[in-house]
C-alpha positions as CSV (number, residue, x, y, z in Angstrom):
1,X,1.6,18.3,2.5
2,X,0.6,14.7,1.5
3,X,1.8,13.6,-1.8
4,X,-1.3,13.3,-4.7
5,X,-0.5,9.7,-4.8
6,X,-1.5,9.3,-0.8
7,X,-4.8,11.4,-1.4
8,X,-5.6,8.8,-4.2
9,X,-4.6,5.9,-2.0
10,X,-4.8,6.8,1.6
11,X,-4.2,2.8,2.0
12,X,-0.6,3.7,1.6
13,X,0.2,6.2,4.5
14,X,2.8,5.5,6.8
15,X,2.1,3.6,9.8
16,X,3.9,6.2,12.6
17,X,3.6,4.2,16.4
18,X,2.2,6.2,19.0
19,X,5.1,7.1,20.9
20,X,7.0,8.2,17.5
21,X,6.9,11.5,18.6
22,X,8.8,10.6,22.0
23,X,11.0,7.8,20.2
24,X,15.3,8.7,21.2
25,X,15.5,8.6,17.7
26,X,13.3,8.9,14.7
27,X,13.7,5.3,12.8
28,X,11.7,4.4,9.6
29,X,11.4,0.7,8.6
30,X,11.1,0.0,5.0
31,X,9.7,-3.3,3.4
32,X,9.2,-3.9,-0.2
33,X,5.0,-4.1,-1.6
34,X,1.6,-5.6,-0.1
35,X,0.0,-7.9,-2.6
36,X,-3.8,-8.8,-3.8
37,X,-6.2,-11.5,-2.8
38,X,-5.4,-14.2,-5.0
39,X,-9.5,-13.5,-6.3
40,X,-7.5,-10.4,-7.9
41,X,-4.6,-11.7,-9.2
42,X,-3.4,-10.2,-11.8
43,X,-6.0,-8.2,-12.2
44,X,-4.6,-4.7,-11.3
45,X,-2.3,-2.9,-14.2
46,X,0.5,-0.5,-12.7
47,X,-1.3,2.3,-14.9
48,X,-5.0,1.4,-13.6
49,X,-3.3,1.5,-10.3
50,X,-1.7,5.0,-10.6
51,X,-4.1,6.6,-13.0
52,X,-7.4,5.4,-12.0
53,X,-7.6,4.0,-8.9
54,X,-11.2,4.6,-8.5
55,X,-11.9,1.8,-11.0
56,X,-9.7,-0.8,-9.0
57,X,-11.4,-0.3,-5.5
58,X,-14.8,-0.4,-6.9
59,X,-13.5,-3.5,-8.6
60,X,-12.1,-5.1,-5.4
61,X,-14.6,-4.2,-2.7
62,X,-14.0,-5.0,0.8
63,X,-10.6,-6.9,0.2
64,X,-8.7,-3.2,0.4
65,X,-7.6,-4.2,3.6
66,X,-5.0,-6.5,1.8
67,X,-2.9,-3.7,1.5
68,X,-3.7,-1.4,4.0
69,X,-0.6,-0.8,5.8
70,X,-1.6,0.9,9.2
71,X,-4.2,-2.0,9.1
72,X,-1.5,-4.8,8.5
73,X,-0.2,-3.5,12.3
74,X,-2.9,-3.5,13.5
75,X,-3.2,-6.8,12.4
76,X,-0.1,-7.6,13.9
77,X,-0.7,-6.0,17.3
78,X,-3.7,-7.7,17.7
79,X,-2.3,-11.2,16.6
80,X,0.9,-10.3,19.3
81,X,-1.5,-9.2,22.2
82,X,-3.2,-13.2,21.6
83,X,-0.1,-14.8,20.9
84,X,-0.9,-15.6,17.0
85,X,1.5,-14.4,15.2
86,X,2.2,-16.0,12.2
87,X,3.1,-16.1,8.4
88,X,4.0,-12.8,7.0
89,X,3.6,-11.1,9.8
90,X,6.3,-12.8,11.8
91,X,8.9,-10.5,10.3
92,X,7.4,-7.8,12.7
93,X,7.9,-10.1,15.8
94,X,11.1,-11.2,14.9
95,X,12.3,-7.1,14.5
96,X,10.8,-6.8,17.7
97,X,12.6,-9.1,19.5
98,X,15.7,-8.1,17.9
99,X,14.8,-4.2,18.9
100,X,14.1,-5.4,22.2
101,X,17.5,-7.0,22.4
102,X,18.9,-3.4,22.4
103,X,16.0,-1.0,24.0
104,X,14.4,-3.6,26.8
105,X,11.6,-1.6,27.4
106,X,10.4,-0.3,24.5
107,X,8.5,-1.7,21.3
108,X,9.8,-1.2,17.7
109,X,6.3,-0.5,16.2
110,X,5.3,1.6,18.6
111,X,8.9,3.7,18.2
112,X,9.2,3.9,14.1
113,X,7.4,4.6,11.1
114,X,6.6,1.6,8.8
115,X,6.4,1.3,5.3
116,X,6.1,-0.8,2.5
117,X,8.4,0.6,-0.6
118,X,6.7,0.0,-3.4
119,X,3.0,2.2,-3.8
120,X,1.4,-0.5,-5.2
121,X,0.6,-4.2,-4.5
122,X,2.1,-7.1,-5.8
123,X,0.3,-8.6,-8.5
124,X,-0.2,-12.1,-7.3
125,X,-0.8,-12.9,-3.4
126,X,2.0,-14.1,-2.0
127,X,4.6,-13.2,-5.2
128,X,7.4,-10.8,-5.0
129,X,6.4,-7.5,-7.0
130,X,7.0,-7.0,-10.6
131,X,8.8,-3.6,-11.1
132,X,8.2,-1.2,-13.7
133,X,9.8,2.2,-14.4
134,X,6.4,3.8,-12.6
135,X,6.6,2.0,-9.7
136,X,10.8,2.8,-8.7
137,X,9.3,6.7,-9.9
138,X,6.3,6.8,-7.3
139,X,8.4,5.2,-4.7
140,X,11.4,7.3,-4.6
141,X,9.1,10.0,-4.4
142,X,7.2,9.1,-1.8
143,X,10.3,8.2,0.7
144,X,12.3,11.7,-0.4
145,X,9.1,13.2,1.2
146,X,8.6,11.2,3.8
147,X,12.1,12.0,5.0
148,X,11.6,15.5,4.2
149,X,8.5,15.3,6.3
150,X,9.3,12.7,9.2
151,X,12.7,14.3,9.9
152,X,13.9,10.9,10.5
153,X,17.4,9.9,11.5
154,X,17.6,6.3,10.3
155,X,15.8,4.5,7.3
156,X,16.4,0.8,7.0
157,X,15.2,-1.0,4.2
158,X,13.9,-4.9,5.6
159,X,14.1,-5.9,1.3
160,X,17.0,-5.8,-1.1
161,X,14.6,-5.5,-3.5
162,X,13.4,-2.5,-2.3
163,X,16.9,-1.4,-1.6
164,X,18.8,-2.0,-4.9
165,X,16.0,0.3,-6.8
166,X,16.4,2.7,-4.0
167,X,20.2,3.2,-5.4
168,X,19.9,2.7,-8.5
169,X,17.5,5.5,-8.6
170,X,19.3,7.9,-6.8
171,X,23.2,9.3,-7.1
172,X,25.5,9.3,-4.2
173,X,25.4,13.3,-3.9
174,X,21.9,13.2,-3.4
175,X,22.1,10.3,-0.9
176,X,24.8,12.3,0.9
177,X,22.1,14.7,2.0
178,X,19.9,12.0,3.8
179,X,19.7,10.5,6.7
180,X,21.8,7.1,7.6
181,X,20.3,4.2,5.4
182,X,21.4,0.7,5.5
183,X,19.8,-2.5,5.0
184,X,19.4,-6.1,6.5
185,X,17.5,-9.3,5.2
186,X,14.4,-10.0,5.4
187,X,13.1,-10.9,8.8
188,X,11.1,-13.8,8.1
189,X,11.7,-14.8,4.7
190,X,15.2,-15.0,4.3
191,X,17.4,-17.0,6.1
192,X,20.3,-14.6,6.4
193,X,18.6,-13.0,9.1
194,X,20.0,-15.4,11.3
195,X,23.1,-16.7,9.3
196,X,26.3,-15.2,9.5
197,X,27.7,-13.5,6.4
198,X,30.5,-11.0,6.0
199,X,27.8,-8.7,4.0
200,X,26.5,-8.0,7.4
201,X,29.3,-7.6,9.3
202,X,32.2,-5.0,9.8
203,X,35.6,-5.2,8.7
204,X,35.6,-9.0,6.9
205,X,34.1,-10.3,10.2
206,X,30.8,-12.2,10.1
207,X,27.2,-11.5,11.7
208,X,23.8,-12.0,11.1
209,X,21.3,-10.0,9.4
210,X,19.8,-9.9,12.8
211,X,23.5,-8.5,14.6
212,X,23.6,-6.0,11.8
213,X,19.7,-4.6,12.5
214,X,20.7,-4.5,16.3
215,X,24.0,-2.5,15.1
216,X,22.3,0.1,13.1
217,X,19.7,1.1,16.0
218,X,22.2,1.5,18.7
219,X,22.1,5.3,19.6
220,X,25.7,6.3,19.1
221,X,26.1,4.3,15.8
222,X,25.0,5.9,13.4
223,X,27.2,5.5,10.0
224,X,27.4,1.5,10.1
């Protein structure tokens, strides 16, 4: 069943690659919001947003593809396929490369589900998301049936951000009954993705954001 929230905003369903199905293991990548145009910033209310979303995309037009997310991969695929890859969207490439790293033949986006956390865009281009109570509430939501849906084995969150409210929003009994979730840094915008810290690492020992991410997907690993 797709949530009320996805009927209102069908902008906001998962992008599943095509060979999900197939995939040796049912991964689901999790980043934390799209944003607006800068023509619209600041311009969208978390209540407009959830409540009357009719009024926003009238308002906004054409520019819906800001925060489309199977659109932003296909954005990416195309932009891969010519060799353009750039900005935001080099956190894609650079999960790639590090999937790669572990399964030679295969491609992360066409293997996992993506998703952006948060149901609802940032409220300035190019800003981090401002979270209120309503957004962690349609999030968690959304995920728990995802999950429920996807039958996924691993979820790992690309944004602390995104992570922290994850936790803090649910207990560790409930958490006990999911699948294995970790996280790792952002791929692009933080530089812990190729630093080594002993956050990412096992035991005290250091790695990189980027050695942790190659960890987690390894088959036979799966509580890391």
């Amino acid at each position: 069943a797709v949530l009320p929230h996805l009927e209102k905003h069908p902008n906001y369903l998962p992008h599943i690659g095509k060979n999900f199905e197939q995939s040796s293991q049912r991964i689901m990548i999790v980043a934390e919001s799209h944003y607006i145009h800068e023509k619209y910033n600041g311009c969208i209310t978390p209540k407009e947003w959830y409540e009357n979303p009719e009024s926003i995309y009238t308002k906004i037009g054409n520019n819906k593809g800001w925060f489309n997310t199977r659109e932003v991969l296909q954005t990416y695929f195309k932009d891969k396929k010519n060799n353009t890859v750039k900005g935001g969207l080099k956190r894609f490439q650079n999960l790639e490369n590090a999937y790669k790293t572990v399964f030679k033949t295969s491609d992360l986006f066409d293997e996992c589900v993506f998703i952006n956390y948060y149901q609802r865009p940032a409220e300035s281009q190019g800003d981090s998301i401002i979270i209120h109570s309503i957004d962690s509430k349609f999030a968690l939501e959304n995920i728990l049936t995802l999950i429920d849906v996807l039958k996924l084995d691993k979820i790992i969150f690309v944004s602390s951000k995104a992570y922290d409210d994850f936790i803090a929003n649910t207990t560790k009994k409930q958490r006990a009954t999911l699948p294995y979730i970790g996280t790792v840094p952002h791929a692009a915008a933080s530089s812990w993705w190729n630093r080594k810290s002993s956050k990412y690492g096992i035991e005290g020992g250091l790695a990189t954001g980027r050695e942790k991410f190659e960890r987690i997907i390894k088959p036979k690993n799966q509580f890391i």
